[in-house]
C-alpha positions as CSV (number, residue, x, y, z in Angstrom):
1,X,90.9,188.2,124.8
2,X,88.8,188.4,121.6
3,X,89.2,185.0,120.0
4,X,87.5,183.9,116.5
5,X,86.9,179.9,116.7
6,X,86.7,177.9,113.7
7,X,85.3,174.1,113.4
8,X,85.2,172.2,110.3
9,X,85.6,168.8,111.5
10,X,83.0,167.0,110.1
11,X,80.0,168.4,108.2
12,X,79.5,171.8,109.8
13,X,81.3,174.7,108.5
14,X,81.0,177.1,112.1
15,X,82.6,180.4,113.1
16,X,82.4,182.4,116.2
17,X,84.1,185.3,117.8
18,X,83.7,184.9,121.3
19,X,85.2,187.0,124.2
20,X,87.5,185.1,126.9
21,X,88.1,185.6,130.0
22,X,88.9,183.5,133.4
23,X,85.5,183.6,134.2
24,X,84.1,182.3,131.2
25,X,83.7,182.9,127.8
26,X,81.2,185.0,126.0
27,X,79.9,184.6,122.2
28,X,79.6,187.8,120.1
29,X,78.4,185.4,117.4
30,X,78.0,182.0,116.0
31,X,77.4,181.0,113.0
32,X,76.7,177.6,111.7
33,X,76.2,176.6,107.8
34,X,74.8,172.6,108.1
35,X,75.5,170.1,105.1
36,X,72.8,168.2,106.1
37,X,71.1,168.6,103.1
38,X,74.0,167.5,100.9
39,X,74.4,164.5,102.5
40,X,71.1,163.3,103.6
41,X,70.8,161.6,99.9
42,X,73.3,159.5,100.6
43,X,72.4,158.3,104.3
44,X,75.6,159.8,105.8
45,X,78.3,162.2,105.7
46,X,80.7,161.7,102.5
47,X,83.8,162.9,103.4
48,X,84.6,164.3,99.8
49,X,81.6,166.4,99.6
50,X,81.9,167.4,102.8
51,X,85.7,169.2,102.5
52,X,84.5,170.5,98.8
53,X,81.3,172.3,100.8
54,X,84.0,173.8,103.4
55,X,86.0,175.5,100.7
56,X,82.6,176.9,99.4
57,X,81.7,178.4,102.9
58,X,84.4,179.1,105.0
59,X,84.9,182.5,103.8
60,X,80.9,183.6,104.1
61,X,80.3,182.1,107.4
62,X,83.8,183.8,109.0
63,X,82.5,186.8,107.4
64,X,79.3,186.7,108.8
65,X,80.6,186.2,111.9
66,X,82.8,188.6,112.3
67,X,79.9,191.0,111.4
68,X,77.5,189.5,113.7
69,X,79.5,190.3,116.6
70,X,80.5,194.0,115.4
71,X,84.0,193.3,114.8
72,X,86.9,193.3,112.3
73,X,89.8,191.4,111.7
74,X,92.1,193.9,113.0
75,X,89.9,193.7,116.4
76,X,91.0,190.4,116.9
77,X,93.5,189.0,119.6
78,X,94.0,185.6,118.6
79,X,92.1,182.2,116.7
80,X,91.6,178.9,117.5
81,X,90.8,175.9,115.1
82,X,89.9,172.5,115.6
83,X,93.2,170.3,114.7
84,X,91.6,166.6,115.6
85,X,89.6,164.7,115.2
86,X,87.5,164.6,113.0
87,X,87.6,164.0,108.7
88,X,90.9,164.4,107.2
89,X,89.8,167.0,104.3
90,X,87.5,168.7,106.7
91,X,89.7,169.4,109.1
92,X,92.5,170.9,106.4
93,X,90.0,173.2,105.0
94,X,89.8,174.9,108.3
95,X,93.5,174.9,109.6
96,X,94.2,176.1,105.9
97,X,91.7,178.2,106.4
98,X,94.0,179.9,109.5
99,X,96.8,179.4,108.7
100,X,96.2,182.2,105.7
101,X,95.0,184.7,108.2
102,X,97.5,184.1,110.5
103,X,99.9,185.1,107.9
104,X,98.4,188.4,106.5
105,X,97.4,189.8,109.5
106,X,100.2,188.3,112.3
107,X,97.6,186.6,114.5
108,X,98.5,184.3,116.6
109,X,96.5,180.7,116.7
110,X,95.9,177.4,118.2
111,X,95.2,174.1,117.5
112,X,92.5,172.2,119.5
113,X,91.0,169.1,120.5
114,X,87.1,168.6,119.1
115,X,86.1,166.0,122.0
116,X,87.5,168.6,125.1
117,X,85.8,171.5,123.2
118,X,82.4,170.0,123.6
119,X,83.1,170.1,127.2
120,X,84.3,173.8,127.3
121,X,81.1,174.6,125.7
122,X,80.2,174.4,129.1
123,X,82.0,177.8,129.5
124,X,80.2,179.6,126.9
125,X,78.1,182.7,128.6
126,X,75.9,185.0,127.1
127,X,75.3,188.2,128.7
128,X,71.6,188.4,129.2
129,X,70.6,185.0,130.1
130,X,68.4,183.6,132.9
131,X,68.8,180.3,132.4
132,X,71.7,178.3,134.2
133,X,72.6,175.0,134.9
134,X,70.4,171.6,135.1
135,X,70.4,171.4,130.9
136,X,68.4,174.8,130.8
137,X,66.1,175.7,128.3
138,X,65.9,173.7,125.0
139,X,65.3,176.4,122.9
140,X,68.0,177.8,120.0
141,X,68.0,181.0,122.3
142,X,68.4,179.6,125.8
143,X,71.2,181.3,127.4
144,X,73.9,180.1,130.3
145,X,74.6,182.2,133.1
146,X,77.1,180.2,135.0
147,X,80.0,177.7,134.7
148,X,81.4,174.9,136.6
149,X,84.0,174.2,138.8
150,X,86.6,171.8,138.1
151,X,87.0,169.0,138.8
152,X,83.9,167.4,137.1
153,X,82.9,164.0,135.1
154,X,82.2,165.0,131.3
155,X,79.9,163.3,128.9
156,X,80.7,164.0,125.7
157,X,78.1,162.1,123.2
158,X,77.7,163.0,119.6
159,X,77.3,161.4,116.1
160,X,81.0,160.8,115.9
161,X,82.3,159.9,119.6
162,X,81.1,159.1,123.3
163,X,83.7,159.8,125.9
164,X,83.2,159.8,129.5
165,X,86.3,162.0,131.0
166,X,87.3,163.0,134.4
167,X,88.7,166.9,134.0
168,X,90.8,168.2,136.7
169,X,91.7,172.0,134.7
170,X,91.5,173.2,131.1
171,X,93.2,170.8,129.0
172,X,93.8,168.6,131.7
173,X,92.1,165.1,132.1
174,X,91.9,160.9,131.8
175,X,89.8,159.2,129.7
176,X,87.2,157.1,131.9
177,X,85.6,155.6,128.9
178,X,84.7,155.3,125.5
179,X,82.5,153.5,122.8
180,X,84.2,150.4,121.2
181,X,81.7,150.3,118.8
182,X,79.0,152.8,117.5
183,X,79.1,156.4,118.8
184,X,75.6,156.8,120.3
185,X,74.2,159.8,117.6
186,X,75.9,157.0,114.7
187,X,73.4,154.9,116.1
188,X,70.7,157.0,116.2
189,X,71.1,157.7,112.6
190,X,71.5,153.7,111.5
191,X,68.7,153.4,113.3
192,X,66.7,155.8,111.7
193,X,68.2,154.8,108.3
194,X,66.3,151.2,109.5
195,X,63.0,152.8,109.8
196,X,63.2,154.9,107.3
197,X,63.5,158.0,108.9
198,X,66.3,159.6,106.7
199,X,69.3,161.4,107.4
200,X,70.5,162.8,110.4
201,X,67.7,160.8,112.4
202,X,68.5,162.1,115.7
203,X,66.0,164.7,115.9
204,X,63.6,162.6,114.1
205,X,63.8,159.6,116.6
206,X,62.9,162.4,119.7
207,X,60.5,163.7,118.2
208,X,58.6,160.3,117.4
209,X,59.6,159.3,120.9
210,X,57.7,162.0,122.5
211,X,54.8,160.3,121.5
212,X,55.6,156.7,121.8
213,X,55.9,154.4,124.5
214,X,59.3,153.8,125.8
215,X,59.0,150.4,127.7
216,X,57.1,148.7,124.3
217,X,59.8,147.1,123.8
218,X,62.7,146.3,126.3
219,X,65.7,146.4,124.0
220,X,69.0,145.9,124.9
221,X,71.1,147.7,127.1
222,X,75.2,146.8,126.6
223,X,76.6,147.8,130.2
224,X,79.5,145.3,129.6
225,X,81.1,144.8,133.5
226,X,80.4,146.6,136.2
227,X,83.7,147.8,136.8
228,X,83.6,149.2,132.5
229,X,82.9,152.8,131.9
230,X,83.2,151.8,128.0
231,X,79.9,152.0,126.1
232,X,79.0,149.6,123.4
233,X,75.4,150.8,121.5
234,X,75.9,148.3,118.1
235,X,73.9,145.6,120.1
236,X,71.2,147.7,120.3
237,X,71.0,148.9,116.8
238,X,71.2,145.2,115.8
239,X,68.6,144.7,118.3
240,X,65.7,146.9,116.2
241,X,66.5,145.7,113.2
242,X,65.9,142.1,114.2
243,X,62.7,143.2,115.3
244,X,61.7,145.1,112.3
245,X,62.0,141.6,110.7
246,X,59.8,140.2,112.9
247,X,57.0,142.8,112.2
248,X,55.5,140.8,109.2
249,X,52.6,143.5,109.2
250,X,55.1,146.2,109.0
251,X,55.3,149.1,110.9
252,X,52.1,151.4,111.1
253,X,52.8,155.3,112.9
254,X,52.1,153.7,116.3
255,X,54.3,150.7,116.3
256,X,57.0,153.3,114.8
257,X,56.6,156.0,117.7
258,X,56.9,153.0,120.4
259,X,60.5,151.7,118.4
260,X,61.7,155.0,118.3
261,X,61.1,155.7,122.0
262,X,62.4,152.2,123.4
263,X,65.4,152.4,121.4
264,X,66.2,155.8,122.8
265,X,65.6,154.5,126.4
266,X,68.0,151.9,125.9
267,X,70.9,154.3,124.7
268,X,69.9,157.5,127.0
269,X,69.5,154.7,129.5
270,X,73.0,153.4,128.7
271,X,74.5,157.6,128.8
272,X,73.4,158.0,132.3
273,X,73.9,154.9,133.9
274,X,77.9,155.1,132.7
275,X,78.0,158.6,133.5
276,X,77.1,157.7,137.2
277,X,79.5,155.5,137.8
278,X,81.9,157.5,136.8
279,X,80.8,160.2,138.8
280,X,80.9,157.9,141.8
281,X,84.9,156.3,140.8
282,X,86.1,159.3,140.8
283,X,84.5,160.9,144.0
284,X,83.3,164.1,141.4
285,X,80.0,166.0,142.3
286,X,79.6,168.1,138.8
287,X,78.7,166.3,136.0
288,X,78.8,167.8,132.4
289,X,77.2,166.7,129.2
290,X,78.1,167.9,125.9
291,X,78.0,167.0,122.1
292,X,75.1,166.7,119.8
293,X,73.6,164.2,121.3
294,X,73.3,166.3,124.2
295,X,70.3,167.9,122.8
296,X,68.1,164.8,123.2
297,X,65.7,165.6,125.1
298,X,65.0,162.2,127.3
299,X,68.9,162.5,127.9
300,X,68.3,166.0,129.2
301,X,65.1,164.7,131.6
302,X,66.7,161.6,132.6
303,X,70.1,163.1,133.4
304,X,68.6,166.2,135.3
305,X,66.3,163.9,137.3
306,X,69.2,161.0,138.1
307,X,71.4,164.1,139.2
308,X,69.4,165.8,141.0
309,X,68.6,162.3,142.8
310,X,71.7,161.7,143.9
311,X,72.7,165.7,144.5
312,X,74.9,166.3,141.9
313,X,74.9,169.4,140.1
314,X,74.5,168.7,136.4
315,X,75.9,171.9,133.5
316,X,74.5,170.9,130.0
317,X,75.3,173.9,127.2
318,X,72.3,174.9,125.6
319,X,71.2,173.0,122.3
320,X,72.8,176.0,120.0
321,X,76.2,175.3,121.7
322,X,75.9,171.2,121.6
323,X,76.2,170.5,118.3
324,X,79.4,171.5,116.8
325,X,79.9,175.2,116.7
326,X,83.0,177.6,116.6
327,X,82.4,179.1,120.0
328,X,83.6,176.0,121.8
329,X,86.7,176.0,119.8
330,X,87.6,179.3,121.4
331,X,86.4,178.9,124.4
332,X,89.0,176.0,125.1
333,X,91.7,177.9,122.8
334,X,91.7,180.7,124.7
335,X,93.1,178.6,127.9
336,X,95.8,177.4,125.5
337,X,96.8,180.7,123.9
338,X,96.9,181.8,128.3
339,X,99.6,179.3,128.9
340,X,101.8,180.9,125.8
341,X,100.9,178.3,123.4
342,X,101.2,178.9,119.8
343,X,100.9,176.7,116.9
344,X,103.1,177.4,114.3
345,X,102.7,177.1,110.1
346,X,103.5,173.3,110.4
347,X,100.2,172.3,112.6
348,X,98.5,169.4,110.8
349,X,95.6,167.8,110.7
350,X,95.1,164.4,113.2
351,X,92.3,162.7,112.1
352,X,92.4,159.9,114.6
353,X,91.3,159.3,118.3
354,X,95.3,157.9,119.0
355,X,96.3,160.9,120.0
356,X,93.2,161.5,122.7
């Protein structure tokens, strides 16, 4: 089934055509048009400027990826579109978006879920790769050559949410636990907005990290109970800033690379350790981890090593299918469009995680 995937939750505008089948899904293309350059002026995403930047680019980024992957409308079998959650005009531009060529051409469409796409990016072949499971390579071209079987423990960690989920089939699954604060990548950015560091700080902080000393400083880690597969990561962000105040020198490069790298620790420290205990409440032995965040790579190392400890086998989607990215939406759309779904002309926007 030759499915076209749109995502326009947040601040990406992303298109893919990607070919689905049982055994996985392979993308013909996918394209990705950032606003991170709009909004880094304003140390966030605004949600305004975000939905206007959409309606600018939704029609050159489908485009392109239809031509990417060699295809035409007319070629297609059905679409997919994220419906929730995410920003309310964002996610409008894309259903909109849809909904239009589901009308002119009589294609059929679904609606999905952003947070349970992350985790089918898990499914996402491509054809000539070497690289499999255990995070792969970290490069934009790394390539997956296999998928996992259900059930499995998913991670799914980004600037927007962090969700541990125990998934039993497509579509099917509980919620183990989530943040009650901070998503972790929101608190990577606030704390790169402390030091500085502009926006999106994500990237930044790893690659300062890399050269820093991660047990400088022993900040907090919030594992709440035992028993508590919720994450909490505002302690922590609290936690550097207190510190910054207490650097009456201010920070020189080396003091900055050691912050950066103990405050990673802490959260990637925090990722793993929840991750494991779910994996063992739930008696799973496949762990995925999905998201932008996803492409950290300590979290990579540190998961890889902590799973390969304890002999579990770990699937991480390469970096290009982490961050958000139409070819996830399809990916989980096609299983949707299997079972005879179809979303009708009505399908609206759910901006909220009430529904998850």
């Amino acid at each position: 089934m030759l499915i076209l995937g749109i995502e326009s939750s947040c601040d990406d505008t992303a298109a893919a055509v990607v070919d689905c089948s049982d055994k996985g899904a392979v993308a013909l293309s996918s394209i990705v048009s950032s606003q991170d350059a709009l909004h880094a002026r304003y140390g966030g995403v605004v949600p305004e400027l975000a939905s206007r930047a959409h309606i600018e680019t939704i029609i050159p980024v489908v485009e392109s990826a239809l031509e990417a992957a060699g295809v035409a409308i007319d070629d297609l079998d059905a679409m997919a579109v994220t419906e929730a959650p995410g920003l309310v005009g964002s996610l409008l531009v894309g259903m909109s978006f849809i909904k239009g060529i589901s009308l002119v051409n009589s294609l059929p469409f679904v609606g999905v879920n952003h947070i349970l796409a992350h985790a089918h990016a898990a499914f996402l072949l491509d054809s000539n790769g070497d690289d499999d499971k255990n995070g792969g390579s970290q490069e934009e071209d790394s390539n997956t050559t296999e998928v996992p079987d259900f059930p499995f423990v998913a991670l799914v960690v980004s600037g927007g949410h962090t969700t541990l989920m125990h998934m039993t089939d497509h579509g099917e699954y509980t919620v183990l636990g989530r943040t009650l604060d901070d998503a972790a990548g929101e608190a990577f950015d606030k704390t790169a907005k402390l030091l500085g560091l502009g926006y999106p700080g994500g990237r930044v902080i790893d690659s300062l990290a890399t050269e820093g000393n991660r047990e400088a400083i022993r900040f907090p880690r919030a594992l709440l109970s035992k028993e508590s597969l919720d994450f909490s990561f505002s302690g922590v962000k609290t936690s550097v800033l207190t510190h910054i105040q207490k650097l009456k020198g201010g920070i020189d490069d080396a003091t900055l690379r050691d912050i950066a790298a103990s405050f990673q620790e802490a959260v990637v420290e925090c990722l793993v350790t929840k991750a494991l205990r779910a994996m063992e409440s739930v008696n799973a032995a496949t762990l995925v981890i999905a998201g932008g965040v996803a492409c950290n790579s300590r979290l990579r190392e540190k998961a890889a090593k902590e799973c390969e400890r304890h002999s579990y086998d770990l699937y991480i989607p390469p970096p290009k299918y982490c961050s958000d990215n139409g070819a996830m939406i399809a990916a989980l759309g096609y299983h949707k469009l299997k079972k005879g779904e179809r979303a009708g002309f009505g399908l609206n926007a759910k901006p909220g995680l009430k529904d998850f």
